[in-house]
C-alpha positions in Angstrom: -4.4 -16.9 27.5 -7.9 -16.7 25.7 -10.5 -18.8 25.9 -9.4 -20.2 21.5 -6.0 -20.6 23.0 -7.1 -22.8 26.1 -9.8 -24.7 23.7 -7.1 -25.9 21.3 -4.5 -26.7 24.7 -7.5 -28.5 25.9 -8.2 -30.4 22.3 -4.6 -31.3 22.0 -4.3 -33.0 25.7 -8.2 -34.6 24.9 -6.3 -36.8 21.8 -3.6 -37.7 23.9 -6.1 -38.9 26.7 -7.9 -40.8 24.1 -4.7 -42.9 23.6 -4.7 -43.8 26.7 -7.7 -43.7 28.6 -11.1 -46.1 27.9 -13.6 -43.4 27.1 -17.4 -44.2 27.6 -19.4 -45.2 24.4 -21.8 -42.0 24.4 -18.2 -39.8 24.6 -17.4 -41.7 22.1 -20.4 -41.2 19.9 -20.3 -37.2 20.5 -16.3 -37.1 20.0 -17.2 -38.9 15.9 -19.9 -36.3 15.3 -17.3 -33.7 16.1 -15.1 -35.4 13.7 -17.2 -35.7 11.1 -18.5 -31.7 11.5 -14.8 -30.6 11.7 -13.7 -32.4 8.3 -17.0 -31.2 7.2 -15.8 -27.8 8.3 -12.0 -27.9 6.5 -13.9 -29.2 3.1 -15.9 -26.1 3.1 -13.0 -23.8 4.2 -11.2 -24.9 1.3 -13.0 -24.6 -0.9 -14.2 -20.6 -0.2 -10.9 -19.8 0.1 -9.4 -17.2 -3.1 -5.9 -18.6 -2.7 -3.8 -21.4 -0.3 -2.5 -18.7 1.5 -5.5 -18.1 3.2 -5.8 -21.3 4.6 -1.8 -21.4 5.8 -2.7 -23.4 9.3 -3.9 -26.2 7.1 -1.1 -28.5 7.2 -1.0 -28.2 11.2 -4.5 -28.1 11.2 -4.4 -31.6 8.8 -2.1 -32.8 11.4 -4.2 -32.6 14.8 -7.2 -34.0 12.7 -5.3 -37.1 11.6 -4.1 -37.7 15.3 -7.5 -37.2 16.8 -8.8 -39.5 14.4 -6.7 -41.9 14.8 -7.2 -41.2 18.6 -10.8 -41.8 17.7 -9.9 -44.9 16.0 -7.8 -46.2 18.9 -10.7 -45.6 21.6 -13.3 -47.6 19.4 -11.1 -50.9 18.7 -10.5 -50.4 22.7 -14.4 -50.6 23.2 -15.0 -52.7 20.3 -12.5 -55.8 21.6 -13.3 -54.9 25.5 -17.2 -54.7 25.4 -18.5 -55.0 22.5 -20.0 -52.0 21.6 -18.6 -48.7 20.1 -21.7 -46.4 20.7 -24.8 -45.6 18.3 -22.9 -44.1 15.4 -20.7 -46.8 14.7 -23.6 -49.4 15.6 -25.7 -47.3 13.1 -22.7 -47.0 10.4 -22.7 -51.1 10.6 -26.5 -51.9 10.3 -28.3 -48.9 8.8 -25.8 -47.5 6.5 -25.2 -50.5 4.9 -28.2 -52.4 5.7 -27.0 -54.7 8.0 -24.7 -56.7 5.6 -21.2 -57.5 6.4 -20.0 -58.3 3.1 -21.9 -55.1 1.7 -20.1 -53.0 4.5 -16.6 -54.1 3.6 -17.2 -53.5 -0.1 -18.3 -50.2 0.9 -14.9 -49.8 3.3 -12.6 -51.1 0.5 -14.6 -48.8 -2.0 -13.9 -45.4 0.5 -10.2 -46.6 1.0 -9.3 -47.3 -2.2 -11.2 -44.1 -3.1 -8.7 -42.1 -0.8 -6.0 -44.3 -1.0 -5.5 -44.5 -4.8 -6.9 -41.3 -6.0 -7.0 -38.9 -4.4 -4.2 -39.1 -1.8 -1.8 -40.3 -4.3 -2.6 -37.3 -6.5 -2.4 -34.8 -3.5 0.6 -35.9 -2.7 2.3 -35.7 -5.9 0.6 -32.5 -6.5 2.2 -31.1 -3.4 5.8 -32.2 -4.0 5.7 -30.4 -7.1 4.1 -27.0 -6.4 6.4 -27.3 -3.3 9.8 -27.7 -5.4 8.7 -25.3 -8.0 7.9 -22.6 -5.8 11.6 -23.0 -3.9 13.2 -23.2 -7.9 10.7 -20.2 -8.6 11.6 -17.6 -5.2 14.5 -15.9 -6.9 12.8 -14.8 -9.9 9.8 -14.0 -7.5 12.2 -11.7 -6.0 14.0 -10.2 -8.4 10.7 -9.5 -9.7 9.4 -7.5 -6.7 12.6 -6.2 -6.8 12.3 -4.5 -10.5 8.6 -3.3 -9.5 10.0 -1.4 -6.4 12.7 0.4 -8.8 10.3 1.2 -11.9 8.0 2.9 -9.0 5.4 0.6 -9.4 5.0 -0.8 -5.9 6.0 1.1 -2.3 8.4 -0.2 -0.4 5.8 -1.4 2.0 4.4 -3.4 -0.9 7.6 -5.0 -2.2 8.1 -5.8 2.1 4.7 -7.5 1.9 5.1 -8.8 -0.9 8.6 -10.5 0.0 6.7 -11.7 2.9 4.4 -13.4 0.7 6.3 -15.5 -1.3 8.3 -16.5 1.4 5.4 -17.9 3.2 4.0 -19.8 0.0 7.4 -21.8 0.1 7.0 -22.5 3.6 3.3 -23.1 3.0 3.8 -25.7 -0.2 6.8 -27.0 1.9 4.7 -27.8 4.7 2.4 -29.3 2.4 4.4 -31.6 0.7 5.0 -33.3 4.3 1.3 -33.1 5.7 0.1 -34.7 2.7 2.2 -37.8 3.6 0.1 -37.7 6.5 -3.0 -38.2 4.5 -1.8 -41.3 3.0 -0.6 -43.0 6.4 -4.2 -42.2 7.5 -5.3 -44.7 4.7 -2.8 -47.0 5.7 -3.6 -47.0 9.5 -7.6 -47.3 8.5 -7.0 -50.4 6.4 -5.1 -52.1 9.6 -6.7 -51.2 12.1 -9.8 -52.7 10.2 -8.1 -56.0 9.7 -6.9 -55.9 13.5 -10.6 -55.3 14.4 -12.3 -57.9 12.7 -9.5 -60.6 13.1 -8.9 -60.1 16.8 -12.9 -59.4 17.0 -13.5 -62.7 15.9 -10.9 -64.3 18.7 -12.2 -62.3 21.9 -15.7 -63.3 20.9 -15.2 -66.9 20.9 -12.1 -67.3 23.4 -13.7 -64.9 26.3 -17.3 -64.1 25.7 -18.4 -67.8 24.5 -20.1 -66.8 21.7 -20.3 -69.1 18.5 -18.3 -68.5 15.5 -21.0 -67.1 13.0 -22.4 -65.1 15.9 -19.1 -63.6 16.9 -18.1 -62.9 13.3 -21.3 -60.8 12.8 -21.2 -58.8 15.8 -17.7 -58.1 15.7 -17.4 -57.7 11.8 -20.4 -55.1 11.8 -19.0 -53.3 14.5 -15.6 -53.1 12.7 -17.2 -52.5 9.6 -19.3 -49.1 10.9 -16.1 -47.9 13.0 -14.3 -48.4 9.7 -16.7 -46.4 7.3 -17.7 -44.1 10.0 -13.9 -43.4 10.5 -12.8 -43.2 6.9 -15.8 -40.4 5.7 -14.2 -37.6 7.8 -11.0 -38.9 6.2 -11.9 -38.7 2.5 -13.6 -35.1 3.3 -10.2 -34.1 4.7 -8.3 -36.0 1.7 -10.5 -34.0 -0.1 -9.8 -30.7 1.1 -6.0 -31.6 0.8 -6.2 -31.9 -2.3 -8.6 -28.8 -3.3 -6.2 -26.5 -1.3 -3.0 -28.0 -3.5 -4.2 -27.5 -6.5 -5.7 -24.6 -5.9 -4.3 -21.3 -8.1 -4.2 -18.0 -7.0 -7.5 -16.4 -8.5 -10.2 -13.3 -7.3 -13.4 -15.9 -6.4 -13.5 -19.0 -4.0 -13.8 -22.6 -6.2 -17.7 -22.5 -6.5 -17.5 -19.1 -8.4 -14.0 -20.2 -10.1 -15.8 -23.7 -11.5 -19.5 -21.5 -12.3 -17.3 -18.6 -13.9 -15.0 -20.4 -15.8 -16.9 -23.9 -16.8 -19.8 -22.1 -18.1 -17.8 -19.3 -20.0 -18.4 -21.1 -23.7 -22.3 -21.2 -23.7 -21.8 -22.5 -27.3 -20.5 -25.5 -25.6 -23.8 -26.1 -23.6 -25.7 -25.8 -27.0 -23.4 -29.1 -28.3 -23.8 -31.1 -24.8 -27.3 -30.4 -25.2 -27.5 -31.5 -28.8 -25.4 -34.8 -27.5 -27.8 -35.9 -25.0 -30.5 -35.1 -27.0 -29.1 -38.1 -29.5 -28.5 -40.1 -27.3 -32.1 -40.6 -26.5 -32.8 -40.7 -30.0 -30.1 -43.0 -31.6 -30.2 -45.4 -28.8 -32.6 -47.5 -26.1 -32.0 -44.7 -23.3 -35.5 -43.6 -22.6 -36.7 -40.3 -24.0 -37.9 -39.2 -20.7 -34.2 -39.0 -19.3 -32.5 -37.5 -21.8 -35.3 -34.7 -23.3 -35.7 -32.6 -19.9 -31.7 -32.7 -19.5 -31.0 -31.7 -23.1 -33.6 -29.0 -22.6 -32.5 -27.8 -19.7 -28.7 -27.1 -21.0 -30.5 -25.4 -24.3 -32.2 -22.8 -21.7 -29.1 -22.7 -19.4 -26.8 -22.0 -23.0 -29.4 -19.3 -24.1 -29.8 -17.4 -20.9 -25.6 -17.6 -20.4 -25.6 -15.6 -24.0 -27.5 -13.1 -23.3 -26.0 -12.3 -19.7 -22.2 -11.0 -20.5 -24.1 -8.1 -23.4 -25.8 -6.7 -19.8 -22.6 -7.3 -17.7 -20.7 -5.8 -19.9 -22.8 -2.3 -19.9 -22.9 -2.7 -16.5 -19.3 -2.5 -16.0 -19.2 0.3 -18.4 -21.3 2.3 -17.1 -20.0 1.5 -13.4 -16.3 2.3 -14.4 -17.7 5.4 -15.7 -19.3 6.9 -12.3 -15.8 5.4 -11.1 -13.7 8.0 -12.9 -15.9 10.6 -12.8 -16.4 10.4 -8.9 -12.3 10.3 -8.6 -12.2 13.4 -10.7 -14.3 15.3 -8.6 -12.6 13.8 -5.5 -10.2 16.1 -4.0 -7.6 13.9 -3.5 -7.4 13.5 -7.3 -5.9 16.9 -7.8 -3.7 16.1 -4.5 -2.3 13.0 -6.0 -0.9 15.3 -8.6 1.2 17.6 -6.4 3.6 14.4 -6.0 7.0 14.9 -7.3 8.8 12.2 -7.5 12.8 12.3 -6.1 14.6 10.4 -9.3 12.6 10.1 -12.8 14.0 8.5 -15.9 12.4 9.1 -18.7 12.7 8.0 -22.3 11.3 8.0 -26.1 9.3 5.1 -27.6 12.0 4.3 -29.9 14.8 3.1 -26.4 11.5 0.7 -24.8 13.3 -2.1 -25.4 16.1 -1.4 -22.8 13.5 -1.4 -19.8 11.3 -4.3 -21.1 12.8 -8.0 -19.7 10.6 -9.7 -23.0 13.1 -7.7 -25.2 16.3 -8.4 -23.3 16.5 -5.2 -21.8 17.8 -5.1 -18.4 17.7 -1.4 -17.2 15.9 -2.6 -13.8 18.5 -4.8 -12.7 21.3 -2.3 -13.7 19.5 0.0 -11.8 18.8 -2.3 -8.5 23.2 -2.5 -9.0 23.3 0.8 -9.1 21.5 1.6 -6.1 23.7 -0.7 -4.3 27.0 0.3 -5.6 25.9 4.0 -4.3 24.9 2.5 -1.4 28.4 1.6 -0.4 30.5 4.2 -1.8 28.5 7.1 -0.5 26.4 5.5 2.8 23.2 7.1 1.3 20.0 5.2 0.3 19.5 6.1 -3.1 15.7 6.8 -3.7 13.7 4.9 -5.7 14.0 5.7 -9.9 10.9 6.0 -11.4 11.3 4.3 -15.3 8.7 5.4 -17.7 8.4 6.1 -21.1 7.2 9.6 -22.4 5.9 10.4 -26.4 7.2 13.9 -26.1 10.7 13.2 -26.3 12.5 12.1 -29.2 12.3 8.2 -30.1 16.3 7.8 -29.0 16.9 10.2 -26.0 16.3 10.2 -22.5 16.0 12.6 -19.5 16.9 12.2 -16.3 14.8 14.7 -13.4 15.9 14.9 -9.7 13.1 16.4 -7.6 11.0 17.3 -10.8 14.2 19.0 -12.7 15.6 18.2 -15.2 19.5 17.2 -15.0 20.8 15.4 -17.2 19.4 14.4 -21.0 20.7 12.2 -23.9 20.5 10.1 -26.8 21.1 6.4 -27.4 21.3 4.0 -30.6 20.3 1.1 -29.5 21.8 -0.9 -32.6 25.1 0.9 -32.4 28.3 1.0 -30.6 30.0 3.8 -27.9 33.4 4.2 -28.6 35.5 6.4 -27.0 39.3 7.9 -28.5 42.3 6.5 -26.7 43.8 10.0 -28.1 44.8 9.7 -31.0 41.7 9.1 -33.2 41.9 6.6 -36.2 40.1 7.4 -39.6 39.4 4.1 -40.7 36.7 4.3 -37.4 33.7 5.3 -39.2 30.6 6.0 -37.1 28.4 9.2 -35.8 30.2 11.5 -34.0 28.7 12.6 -30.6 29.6 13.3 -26.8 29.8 10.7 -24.3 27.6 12.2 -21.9 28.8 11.2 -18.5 32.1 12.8 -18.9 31.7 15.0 -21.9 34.2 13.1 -24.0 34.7 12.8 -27.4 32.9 9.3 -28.7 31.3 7.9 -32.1 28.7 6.1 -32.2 29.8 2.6 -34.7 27.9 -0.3 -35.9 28.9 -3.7 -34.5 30.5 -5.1 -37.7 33.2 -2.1 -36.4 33.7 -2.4 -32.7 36.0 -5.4 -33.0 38.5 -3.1 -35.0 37.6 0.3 -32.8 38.7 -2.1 -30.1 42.3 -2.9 -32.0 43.1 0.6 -32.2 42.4 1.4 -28.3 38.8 2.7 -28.3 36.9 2.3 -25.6 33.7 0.5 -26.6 30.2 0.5 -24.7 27.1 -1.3 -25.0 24.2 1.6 -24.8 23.2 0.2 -21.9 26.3 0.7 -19.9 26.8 4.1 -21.2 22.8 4.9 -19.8 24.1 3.3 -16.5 27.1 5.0 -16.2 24.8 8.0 -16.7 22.9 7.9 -14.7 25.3 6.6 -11.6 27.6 9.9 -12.5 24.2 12.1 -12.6 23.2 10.8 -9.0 26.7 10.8 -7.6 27.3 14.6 -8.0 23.8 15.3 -7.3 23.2 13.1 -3.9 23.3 16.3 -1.9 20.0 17.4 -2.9 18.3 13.7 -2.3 19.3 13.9 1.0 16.2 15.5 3.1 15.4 15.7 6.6 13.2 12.6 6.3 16.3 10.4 5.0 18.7 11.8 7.4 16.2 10.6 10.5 16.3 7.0 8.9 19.9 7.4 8.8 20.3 8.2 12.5 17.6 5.4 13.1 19.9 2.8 11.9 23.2 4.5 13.7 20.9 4.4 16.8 20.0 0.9 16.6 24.3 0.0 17.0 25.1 3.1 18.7 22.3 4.7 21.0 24.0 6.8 23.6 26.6 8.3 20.5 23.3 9.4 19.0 21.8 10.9 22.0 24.7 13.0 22.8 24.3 14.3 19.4 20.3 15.1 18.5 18.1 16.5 19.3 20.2 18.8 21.5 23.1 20.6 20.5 21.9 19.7 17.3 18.2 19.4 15.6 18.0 16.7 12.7 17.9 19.8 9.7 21.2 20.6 11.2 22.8 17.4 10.6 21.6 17.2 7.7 23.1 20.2 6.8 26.8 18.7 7.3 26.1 15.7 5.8 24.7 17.4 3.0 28.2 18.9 2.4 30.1 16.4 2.8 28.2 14.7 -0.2 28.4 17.8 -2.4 31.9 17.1 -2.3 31.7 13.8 -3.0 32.6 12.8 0.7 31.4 9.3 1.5 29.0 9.9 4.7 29.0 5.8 5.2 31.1 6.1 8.4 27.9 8.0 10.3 29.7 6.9 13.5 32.8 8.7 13.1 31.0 11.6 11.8 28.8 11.7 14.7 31.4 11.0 17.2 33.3 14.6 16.1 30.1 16.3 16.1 29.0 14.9 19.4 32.9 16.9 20.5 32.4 20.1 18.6 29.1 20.7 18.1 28.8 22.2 21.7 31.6 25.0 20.8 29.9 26.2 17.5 26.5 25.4 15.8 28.0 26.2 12.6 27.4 23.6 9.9 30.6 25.0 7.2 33.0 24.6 10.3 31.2 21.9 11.6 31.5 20.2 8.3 35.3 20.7 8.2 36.0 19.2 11.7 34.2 16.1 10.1 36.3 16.0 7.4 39.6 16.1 9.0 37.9 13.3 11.2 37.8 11.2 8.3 41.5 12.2 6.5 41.9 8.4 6.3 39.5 7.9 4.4 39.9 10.8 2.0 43.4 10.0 1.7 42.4 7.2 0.3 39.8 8.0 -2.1 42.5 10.0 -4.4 46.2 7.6 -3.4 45.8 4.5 -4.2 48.1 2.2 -3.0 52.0 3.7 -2.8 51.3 6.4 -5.3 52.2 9.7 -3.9 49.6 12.2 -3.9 50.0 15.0 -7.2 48.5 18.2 -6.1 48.4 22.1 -7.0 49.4 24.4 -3.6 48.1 27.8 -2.9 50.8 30.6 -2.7 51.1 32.2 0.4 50.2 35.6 -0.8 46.6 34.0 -2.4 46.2 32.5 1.2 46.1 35.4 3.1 44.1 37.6 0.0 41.6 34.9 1.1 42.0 35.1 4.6 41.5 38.5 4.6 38.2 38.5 2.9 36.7 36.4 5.0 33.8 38.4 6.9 32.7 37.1 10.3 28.9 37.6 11.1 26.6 36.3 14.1 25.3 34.2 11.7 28.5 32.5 10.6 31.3 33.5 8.2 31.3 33.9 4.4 34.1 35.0 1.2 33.6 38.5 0.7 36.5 39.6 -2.2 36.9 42.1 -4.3 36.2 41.0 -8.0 39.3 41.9 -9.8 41.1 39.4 -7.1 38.7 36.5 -7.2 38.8 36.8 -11.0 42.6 36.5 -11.1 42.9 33.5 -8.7 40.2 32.0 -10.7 42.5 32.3 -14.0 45.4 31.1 -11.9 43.7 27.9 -10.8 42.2 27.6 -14.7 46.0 27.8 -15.8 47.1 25.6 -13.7 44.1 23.2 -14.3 44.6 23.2 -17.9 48.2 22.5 -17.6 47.4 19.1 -15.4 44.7 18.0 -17.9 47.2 18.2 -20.5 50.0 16.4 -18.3 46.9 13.7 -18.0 46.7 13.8 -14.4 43.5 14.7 -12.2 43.6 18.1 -10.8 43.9 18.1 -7.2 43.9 21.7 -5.1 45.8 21.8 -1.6 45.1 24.7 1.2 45.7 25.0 4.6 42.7 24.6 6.6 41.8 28.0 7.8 40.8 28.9 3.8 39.5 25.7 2.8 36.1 25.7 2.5 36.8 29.3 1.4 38.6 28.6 -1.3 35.3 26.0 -1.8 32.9 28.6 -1.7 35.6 30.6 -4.2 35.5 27.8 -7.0 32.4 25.4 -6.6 30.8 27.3 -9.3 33.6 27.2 -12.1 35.6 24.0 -11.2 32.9 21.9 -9.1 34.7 18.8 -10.0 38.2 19.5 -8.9 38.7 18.6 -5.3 39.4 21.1 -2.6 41.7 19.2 0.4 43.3 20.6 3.0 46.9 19.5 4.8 45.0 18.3 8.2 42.9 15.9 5.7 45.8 14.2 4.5 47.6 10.9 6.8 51.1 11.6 7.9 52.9 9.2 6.0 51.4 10.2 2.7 54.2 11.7 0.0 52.8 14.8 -1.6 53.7 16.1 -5.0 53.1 19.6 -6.1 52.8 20.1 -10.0 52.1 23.6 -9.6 51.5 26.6 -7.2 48.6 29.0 -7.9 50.0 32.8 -7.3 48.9 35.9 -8.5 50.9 38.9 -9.4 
């Protein structure tokens, strides 16, 4: 331990012996100097301080100076009522201080308690229950505030940690608070009866067991009492005093002495009237000229020299912003700052501001914090964080959104206006704006709101714009999370599977494989919209294959038959069978036997006149589903699957590629349709 650790130890056990042991009156005298500096010391503290925050040790701190007080207190009645004497300060508190006068002392003691008592303790504490229970009723907007931030890219995620961190610790702080102020007042309490104990019990000892006459026992004991009392309660009210500066204190960028100079003399009109004031009230009434002339002058000169200072502050902070800029222009890392791309970027005209700004009712950041936690779970990948901002080049009522500085995806929005969607059959009483929904590429209008409730009668589906934005954007991320997943998010991801799982992980990486490798497989499990949330599964059937082949396509498919579970159940729900399209036989082994094997791992090599007629095939059959209304689902053996992938990624990336070995045992398969070729 160091030698601040063993000093407070050694404080602590010193209050405790104070309770219990008689302590000589010089100890004594040097123990209420030490008081007095350290409530001297807490005053100033506060009082320096920018916000509570800084001081966050007060209420403990406000705790041990109560009890050594009190310890204090205790120690002097025990030499008080034993001897007689309480050492020079307290002797000097009762005859110099207040000259000697008993009756002038306990004024002045009733004065300082009721002082503390009545004012200022009463209004710390009230002040504390209230900043403490606003700041618990005022966390979860705090949060949901650092929350929004961390989405709209204004703050890191080291910032939003710290800042979480920081409004935590105010609750405890004002919490704490709230309790230690109580502590205050049963100081003031203590003080007035231990007073009343002193001089009563005084009184008694002095006559009963040192013989001394009434009037002669009553002024010894009473100016003894009297000093200890006054000498006991100053260090209190400086500590009352700091209680209540550090409880009222707002969070601001100077200490209180530059806070009160700042902001009390801000209006130097106002010192021109004040002046004027005092300046009459010399002249209309008896109060001596000589009083009121130099003070009235003096806040004309203050007022007069305020006015002129802001002009040259002002210029000052011009010209100082100025070298500012012009020295981060020439800095290098100004043109390094640029080369930042950003991994998700929503952009957006002037004329949509009103769906990102909370003062308008918009609540695109909290759709977005949903969205990032409904991907979360349905594909096991940390979804980046979306930049929101609002760019003049686009048109007023469309949006763009940009993955890795590209754009994917743009559209257009009436914010006053309906989405609705045909149930099939359209309706032509439904007037509005024709356009595309532009998630799915659907037929929609766009209607006004005195139509939706009929568009609704008729079948339409009808969206507010912001949920057809959302759903934009979720679809938009969704088929392009491959490419967010990097190197640097697949270590986190192997981080967090290493913190549960440690020797699965170590079996796996860095040997047989590096981290680029299984990012690689992961990668292509989420092109195909393969939920990569079971990392422990996936690593478990790399950690038994990946020391046969370093391939990550075969790889890849080892890792989806691993999870056949789960991919049987993200197309059958419940006891639905399972409606597919089969591969012939004869397109099976076409494909099998263009399938070139290299040292550096196989790939499709086909003749085009074949790959264009098994493309045509799969179209027809395709076409034939969508018309049947059912989602086109293409079943292969294993050998050719991720060739037939490879074959069709490009012209049907959206219908699913499953192979027999990914589908459960019990599951009843359908076949609509067989793609042959002639």
């Amino acid at each position: 331990m160091s030698a601040r650790d063993l000093s407070v130890l050694a404080s602590v056990i010193l209050i405790v012996a104070m309770l219990i042991i008689p302590f000589p009156a010089w100890l004594l005298s040097v123990l209420i100097i030490i008081n007095i500096s350290l409530a001297l010391l807490v005053l100033l503290t506060s009082m320096n301080m920018n916000e509570p925050l800084q001081f966050s040790i007060f209420p403990s701190l406000l705790l041990l100076l109560t009890l050594f007080r009190l310890g204090l207190n205790v120690s002097t009645t025990r030499s008080i009522l034993s001897k007689g004497d309480a050492g020079d300060v307290v002797e000097t508190f009762g005859t110099f201080v207040v000259g000697g006068n008993v009756l002038v002392g306990i004024v002045v003691f009733v004065i300082l308690i009721i002082i503390q008592f009545i004012v200022i303790t009463k209004g710390s504490e009230r002040v504390s229950e209230v900043a403490a229970r606003f700041t618990l009723d005022a966390m979860p907007g705090k949060q949901m505030s650092i929350d929004a931030d961390l989405n709209a890219g204004m703050i890191s995620e080291h910032d939003a940690r710290d800042r979480r961190e920081k409004v935590g610790r105010e609750a405890d702080f004002y919490g704490a608070m709230d309790g230690a102020s109580k502590f205050v007042k049963g100081d003031a309490i203590a003080g007035i009866v231990i007073v009343m104990i002193n001089l009563l019990f005084g009184i008694i000892i002095g006559m009963t067991q040192q013989g001394l006459p009434i009037a002669e026992a009553a002024t010894r004991y009473s100016l003894l009492t009297v000093g200890d009392g006054i000498v006991s309660q100053i260090p209190a009210l400086l500590i009352s005093t700091a209680t209540g500066i550090v409880v009222t204190r707002a969070a601001s960028d100077g200490n209180l002495g530059q806070d009160i100079m700042n902001q009390l003399l801000a209006y130097p009109a106002m010192l021109y009237v004040a002046g004027f004031t005092i300046f009459m009230l010399g002249v209309a009434t008896p109060i001596n000229d000589i009083l009121t002339i130099p003070v009235a002058g003096a806040l004309g000169i203050g007022a007069f020299m305020l006015s002129r200072t802001p002009k040259q502050d002002e210029s000052d902070l011009m010209e100082l912003e100025e070298e500012v800029e012009q020295d981060e222009m020439k800095s290098p890392e100004s043109v390094v700052n640029l080369l930042n791309v950003d991994p998700i970027e929503f952009e957006f005209g002037y004329g949509l501001i009103p769906l990102a700004d909370a003062n308008q009712g918009g609540d695109l950041l909290d759709r977005i914090v949903m969205i990032r936690r409904q991907l979360a779970i349905e594909l096991g990948l940390v979804i980046p964080v979306v930049r929101i901002r609002d760019n003049i080049q686009l048109q007023p009522n469309e949006y763009r959104l940009k993955i890795k500085g590209n754009e994917m995806a743009r559209g257009e929005l009436l914010l006053d206006h309906y989405l609705a969607m045909s149930p099939g059959v359209e309706d032509d009483s439904i007037e509005g704006i024709d356009t595309i929904e532009p998630s799915f590429g659907l037929p929609a209008k766009w209607i006004s709101e005195e139509m939706k409730e009929q568009a609704e009668i008729f079948g339409y589906t009808v969206v507010d714009p912001p949920s057809v934005v959302s759903t934009h954007i979720t679809e938009m991320i969704k088929s392009n999370a491959h490419e967010l997943l990097g190197r640097q998010e697949t270590k986190q991801l192997i981080d967090h599977l290493q913190e549960s799982y440690p020797i699965l992980v170590e079996e796996v990486t860095p040997n047989p494989l590096s981290v680029g490798e299984v990012q690689k497989v992961l990668a292509k499990l989420l092109k195909e919209n393969v939920s990569i949330r079971n990392l422990p599964i996936i690593f478990e059937t790399l950690a038994d294959f990946a020391k046969m082949s370093s391939d990550t396509d075969l790889l890849a498919e080892y890792v989806r038959q691993a999870l056949a579970r789960q991919i049987t159940n993200q197309f059958v729900q419940g006891d639905q069978s399972l409606k597919v399209v089969t591969m012939s036989g004869k397109v099976e082994k076409m494909i099998a036997d263009a399938i070139q094997q290299t040292d550096h791992g196989n790939y499709l090599s086909m003749d085009p006149n074949e790959s264009q007629g098994i493309l045509e095939a799969i179209a027809s059959q395709v076409e034939q589903l969508s018309l049947m209304e059912e989602s086109p689902i293409l079943l292969c053996s294993p050998a050719v699957r991720m060739y037939v992938r490879q074959l069709t990624e490009r012209y049907f990336p959206q219908v699913p590629i499953i192979s027999y070995n990914e589908l459960e045992a019990n599951v009843e398969v359908q076949s609509l349709g067989v793609v042959n070729v002639e």
